[in-house]
Structure formats: C-alpha cells, structure tokens
N, C-alpha and C positions, 0 to 999 in steps of 0.2 A: 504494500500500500504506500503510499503520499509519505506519509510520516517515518518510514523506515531508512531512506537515506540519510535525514537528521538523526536519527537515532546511534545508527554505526558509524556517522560523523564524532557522536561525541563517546562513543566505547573507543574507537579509535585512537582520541585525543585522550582517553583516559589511563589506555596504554602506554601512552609516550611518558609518564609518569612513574608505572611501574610497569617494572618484569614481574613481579610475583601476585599474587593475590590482594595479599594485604591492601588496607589504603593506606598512603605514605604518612599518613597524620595519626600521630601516636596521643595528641589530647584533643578533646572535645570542642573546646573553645579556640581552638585556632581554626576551627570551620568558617567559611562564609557560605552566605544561603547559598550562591553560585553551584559550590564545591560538595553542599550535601546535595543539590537537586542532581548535580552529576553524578555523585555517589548514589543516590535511591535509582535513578534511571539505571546504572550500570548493573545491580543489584537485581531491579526486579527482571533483565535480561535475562540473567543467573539464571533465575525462577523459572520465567518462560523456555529457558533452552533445557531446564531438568539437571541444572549442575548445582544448583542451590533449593535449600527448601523452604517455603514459609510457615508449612504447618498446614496446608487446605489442600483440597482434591479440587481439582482444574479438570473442566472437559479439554477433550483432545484439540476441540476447535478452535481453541485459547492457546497461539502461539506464536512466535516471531513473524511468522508472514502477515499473520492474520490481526496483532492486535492495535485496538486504533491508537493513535495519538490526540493527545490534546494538547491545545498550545493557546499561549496567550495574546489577547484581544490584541494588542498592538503589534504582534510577530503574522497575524493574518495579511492576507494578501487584500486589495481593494475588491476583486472580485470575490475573495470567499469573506469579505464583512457582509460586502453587500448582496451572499447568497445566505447567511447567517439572520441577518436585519427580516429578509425574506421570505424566511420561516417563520420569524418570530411574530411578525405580522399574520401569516397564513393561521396560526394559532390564534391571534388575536379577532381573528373574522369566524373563524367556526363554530356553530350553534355546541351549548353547552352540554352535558350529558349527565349531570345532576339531575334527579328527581324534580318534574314540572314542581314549581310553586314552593318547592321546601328553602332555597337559598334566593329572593326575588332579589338580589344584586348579582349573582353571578349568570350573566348573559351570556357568556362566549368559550369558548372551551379555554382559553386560558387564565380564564374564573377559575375554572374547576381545581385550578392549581391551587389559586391562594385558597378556596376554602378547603380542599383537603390540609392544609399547613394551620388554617384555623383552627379545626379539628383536634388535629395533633399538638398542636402547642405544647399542652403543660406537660404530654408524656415521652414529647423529643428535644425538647433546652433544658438543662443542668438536668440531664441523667444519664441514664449507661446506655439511653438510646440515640443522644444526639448524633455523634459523629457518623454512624450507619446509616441511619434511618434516613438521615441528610443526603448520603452521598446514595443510596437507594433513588430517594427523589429526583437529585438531580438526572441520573441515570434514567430515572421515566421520564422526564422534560427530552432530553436528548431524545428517546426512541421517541416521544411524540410529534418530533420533531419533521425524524427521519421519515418516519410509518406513516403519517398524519397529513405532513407537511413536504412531503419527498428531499428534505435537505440532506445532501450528500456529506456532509461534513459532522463534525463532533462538536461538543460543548466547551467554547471557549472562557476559561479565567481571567479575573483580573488579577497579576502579579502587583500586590501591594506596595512591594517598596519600591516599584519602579520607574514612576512619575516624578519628579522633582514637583511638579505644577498640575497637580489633579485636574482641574477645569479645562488644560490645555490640551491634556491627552489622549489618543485619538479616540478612550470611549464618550468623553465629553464635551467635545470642543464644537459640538455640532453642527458638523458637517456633514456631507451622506453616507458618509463609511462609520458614522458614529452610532453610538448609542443614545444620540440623541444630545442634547445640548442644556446648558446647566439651567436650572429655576432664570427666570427675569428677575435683574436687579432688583429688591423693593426693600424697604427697609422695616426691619423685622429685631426682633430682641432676642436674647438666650429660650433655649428650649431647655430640657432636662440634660444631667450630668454638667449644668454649667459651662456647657460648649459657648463662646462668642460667635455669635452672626456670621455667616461666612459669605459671600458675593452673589448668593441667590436667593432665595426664598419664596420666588412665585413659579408663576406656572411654568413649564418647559415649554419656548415657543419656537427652536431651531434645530436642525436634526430630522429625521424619519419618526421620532414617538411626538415632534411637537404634535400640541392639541390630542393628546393622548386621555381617555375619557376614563374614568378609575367611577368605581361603582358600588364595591365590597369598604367595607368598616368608614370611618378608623376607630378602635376596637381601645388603644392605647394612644393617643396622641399625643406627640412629643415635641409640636410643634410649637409657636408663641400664639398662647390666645387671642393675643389684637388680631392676627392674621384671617381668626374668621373663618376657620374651615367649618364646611357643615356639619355637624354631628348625626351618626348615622340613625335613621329611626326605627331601627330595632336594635333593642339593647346586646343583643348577641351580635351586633356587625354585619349581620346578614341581611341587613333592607338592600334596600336600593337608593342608592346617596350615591347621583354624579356629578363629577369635579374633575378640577383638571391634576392631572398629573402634576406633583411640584420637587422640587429638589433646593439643596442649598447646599451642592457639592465645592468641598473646602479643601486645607492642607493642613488643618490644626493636627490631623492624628499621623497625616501620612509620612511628617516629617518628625514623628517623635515613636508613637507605640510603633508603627505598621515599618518603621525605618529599618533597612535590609540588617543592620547590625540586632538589632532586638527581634526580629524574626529568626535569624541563626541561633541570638541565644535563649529565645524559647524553647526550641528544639532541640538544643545540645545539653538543655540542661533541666529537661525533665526525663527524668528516668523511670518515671512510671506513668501509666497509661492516667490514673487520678490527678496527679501533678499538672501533667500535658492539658487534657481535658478541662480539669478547673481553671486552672490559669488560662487557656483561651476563651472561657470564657463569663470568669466573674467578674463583672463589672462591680466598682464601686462608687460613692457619690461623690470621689477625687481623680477619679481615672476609670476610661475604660478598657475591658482588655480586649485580644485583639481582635477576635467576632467582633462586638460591637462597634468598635471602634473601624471596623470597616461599613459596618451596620451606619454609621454616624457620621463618615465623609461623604456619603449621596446623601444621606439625611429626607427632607422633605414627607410627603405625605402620598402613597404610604410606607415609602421606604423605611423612615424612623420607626413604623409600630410591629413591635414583633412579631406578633399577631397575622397584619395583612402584607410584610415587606415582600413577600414574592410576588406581589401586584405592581412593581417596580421591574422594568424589563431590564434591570443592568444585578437584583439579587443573584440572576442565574451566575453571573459573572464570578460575583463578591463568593459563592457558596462552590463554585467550580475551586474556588484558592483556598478556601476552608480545608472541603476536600484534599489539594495537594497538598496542603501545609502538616493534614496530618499522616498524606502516602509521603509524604518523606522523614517524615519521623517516624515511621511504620521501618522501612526501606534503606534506610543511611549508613546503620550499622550494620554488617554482616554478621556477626558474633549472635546481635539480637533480633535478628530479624523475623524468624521466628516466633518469638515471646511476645515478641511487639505487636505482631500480625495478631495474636491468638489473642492480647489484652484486653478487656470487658470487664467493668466494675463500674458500681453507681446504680441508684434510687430507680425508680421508674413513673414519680409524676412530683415535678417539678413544685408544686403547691403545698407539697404535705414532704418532708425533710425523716420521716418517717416511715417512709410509701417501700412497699417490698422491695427488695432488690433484683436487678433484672439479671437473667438465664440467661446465658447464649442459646438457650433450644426457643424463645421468646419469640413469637411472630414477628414479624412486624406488616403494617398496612398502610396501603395507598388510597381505596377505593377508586374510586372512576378511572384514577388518573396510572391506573398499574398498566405494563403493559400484558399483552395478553400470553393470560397464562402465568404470570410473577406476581399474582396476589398472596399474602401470606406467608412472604418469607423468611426464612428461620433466621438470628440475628446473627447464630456464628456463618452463616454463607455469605454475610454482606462485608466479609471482614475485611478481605483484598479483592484489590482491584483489577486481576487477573484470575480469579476464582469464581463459584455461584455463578450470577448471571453478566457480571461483568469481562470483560476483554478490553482494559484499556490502560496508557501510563501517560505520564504528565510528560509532556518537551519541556 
C-alpha cells in the first residue's frame, strides 16, 4: 500500500543507527517524541513481521503489505485533505440511523456519532475504558468513512507539538485543504480552567465547515456566558438546538503542556498503564492535562463540552493523536512491549470513584455507529493496533 515506502524509509534510517537490536539509548529521558515515534513504528514492524510479540492473536490479514498507515493532517497531500474534507462532508449529508424521534437533534448520520459518545461519556473518561473504547470509535468513524463514504484513505491526526502557530496550521488556517478556519474574531472572556480569550470565539466562517450547522447539546458549556449560546431544550442534550459551529482555537496549551518536550516526557516517564492514563488525563483547576488540553486549543462550542466535542469535525483529528500518543507508549520499548500492550486497570463509570473495576473480557459498545458485524467487543481485543479488528500504525 501508499504508506509502506514511508515506513521502510524510516526502519531503514533506523538501521543506520544500529547493527544490533537494541535501541542505542540506554535512558528514558534522553528520548525525543521524534525518536520514540521511530522507535514504536520500528517495533510494531517487529510485531507485524512475527519477530517480536505483543501479547494478542492477529489475523493473518494483518501484515506488512497489508497494514494501513496513518499520518498526520499537515504530512497529507492537497489532494488526499481534500478527499478526506470529502468524506467528512458525505457523512455530514446522510440521513441518521438513530431511532425516529428518540434523539430530535441528531439529523445526519454524523449525529449518530456524537450521540453514541453522549451515551458513553461517564463509562469511557477516567476509567479503564477510555483509551480503547476511544481508539474502537475512532476506528468506526474511519470505516464509516471508507464503507459509507467511499474515502480511500485512513484517519488523519493532529501531531500536537507540531504547530509553532495553531490558527496558522494547515488544519486551521482556512483555506480549502483545511479543517476549516478559526471562530470570527469577537470579543469574549475566560471560559473554565481559566484559559485567557484566544483570537476566536465566534462562528467558523472560512474553510469547507464554514457555516457548519451543530444541533446536539451543549450538555456542558465551557464557553463565556455573555456569548449567548443557546441552551439546549432538552435537559439531556438531545433537542434540537441549531447554531453555528464556533471555535476559539489558540496557542496557550500548544506551547507549554502539548510542547514536543513534555509529550516525550509523559511517555518516558510513566511506567505504568495508571500513571500514563491519569496523567493524560486529569485535568485540574491550574492546568490541564494533555487530552484536555488539546480538548481546549479548538475550544469553542461544541468542541469545549465533553459531552458533545465529536460534533466538532477537527475531534477526529485531536483523538487520532490521543490514540498514537498512547501506540507509542504501548510500542517504544521492546523489553515492555508486551506488558504494555496487555495493561488494563481502572473504574468503569467515571461519576461514582467506586464503580467496579473493568475486565478485559468487558464488552464494549458502539451502537448504530459499529461497523458491521464489531458490535460488542471484548476490551482485551481492542488493545493493539495490529490485532482484533484493527490493521493499522501511526507515520
């Protein structure tokens, strides 16, 4: 496939490094994210080629020829953003598949997204279902993509630290290869966590999503109440409340939590799956951490509310990097790559700090939005990215 020349471009380049196995860096903290992403790619090759193990049974059809690549929104080409944009739209046009009359905001089948993620909220953020159940989802966005939508290509990330100037980068600088273009200048006040104002705040009106029409919640609002959004009239988020899509995409986090140095050293220096996990993502009311904090440089409405942010067409992006952030921390070490792959612990509903602890034999669910036939699956199959129903590794 497309993505395989890059691939043995950089085992190649990883060679020239070493003769032997090992990786040449004998401590943890002299990584750059650069150097683990090279390391996790070279690693899950390993896996794919049967010279390395992680721990999971892989069908035969999951292999070096076969498996996709995924690569980040600004390493795309102009034609595949803008056969990507062209999916995302084709989703954004086809009738929903929700039960008539039960969710009256979600119009379109890429409703169905954010209210499955409504659904799930309390039993996939801070527990032992997020990181899967996530990278599950994204995984049905992509095939509804493909299946739905006929996009020939895979689900693009945003690599966080690699904007100096978020507003200018080609996911938001809105032009037609973008994701669209930052909120209209308006002037607006602090939302929650104490974030300052950042150069947007209104509607998105340049790009391919301008005039983008939002319908579902907002469930959590995190926006400044002078701004006046309308509150949705059903207390569950599920009326129908349309508005325009808004953003107030910034650089407060990109150049401090999300900054490539503090992204390596989140990785290098959690050594357990609990560590990893909480620390991406407990936010507190001095700082957020890194989920949110990418959650919080698109900002706006409904990106800010945790609730409805996959009604924001640039989530897919922020949660593709989620996902890689923690296949390379899965992936980087060889020694634990294994341990890593198999590591599961934490609660299973986020509202009660009490709530049973989740199984890896633990379903998990999509409803409408699974694709067909991967309804229901078991949490330990979702654990790599080369195993269960996936075939795929991060450029």
């Amino acid at each position: 496939m497309a993505g395989n020349a890059v691939v043995n471009a950089v085992l190649a380049s990883l060679c020239l490094f070493s003769g032997a196995s090992a990786w040449p860096f004998t401590t943890r903290q002299t990584l750059s994210i650069d150097a683990i992403q090279q390391q996790a790619l070279a690693n899950a090759q390993k896996v794919l080629a049967g010279t390395l193990s992680d721990g999971m049974t892989r069908p035969s059809s999951c292999n070096k020829d076969t498996v996709a690549v995924r690569k980040e929104y600004g390493d795309l080409t102009k034609d595949e953003r803008t056969e990507y944009i062209r999916a995302v739209k084709c989703i954004l046009s086809k009738p929903s598949k929700l039960p008539a009359g039960k969710y009256p905001g979600a119009k379109v089948r890429y409703d169905d997204f954010t209210v499955v993620h409504m659904n799930m909220t309390p039993s996939v953020h801070s527990t032992a279902n997020f990181l899967h159940w996530h990278r599950y989802y994204i995984w049905a966005y992509e095939t509804a993509l493909r299946t739905e939508c006929d996009y020939k290509g895979y689900q693009p990330y945003w690599n966080w630290g690699k904007y100096a100037d978020l507003p200018s980068s080609p996911i938001f600088n809105g032009d037609q290869w973008s994701m669209g273009g930052n909120g209209e200048a308006i002037q607006h006040g602090r939302g929650v966590m104490n974030i300052p104002p950042g150069p947007g705040g209104g509607c998105v009106k340049t790009g391919p999503f301008a005039g983008m029409n939002i319908t579902l919640g907002p469930l959590m609002p995190t926006m400044d109440p002078a701004l006046r959004i309308p509150s949705n009239p059903s207390r569950d988020g599920y009326g129908n409340n349309p508005r325009c899509l808004r953003r107030d995409v910034s650089n407060y986090y990109t150049q401090t939590v999300l900054a490539p140095a503090e992204l390596a050293a989140h990785i290098t220096t959690s050594s357990s799956i609990t560590t990893f996990q909480d620390t991406l993502q407990a936010d507190t009311p001095q700082k957020a951490a890194i989920h949110g904090a990418g959650h919080f440089s698109i900002w706006g409405d409904p990106g800010g509310d945790v609730y409805v942010s996959p009604g924001e067409p640039t989530f897919w992006l922020h949660h593709g990097q989620v996902d890689r952030h923690w296949w390379m921390w899965q992936n980087y070490m060889e020694g634990e790559l294994k341990t890593r792959t198999l590591a599961y612990e934490g609660g299973t509903n986020w509202m009660n700090p009490n709530s049973a602890r989740g199984k890896p034999t633990d379903a998990q669910w999509l409803s409408v939005v699974a694709p067909s036939g991967q309804e229901g699956i078991p949490s330990n199959q979702l654990f790599s990215t080369v195993a269960g129903p996936f075939c795929y590794v991060y450029q």
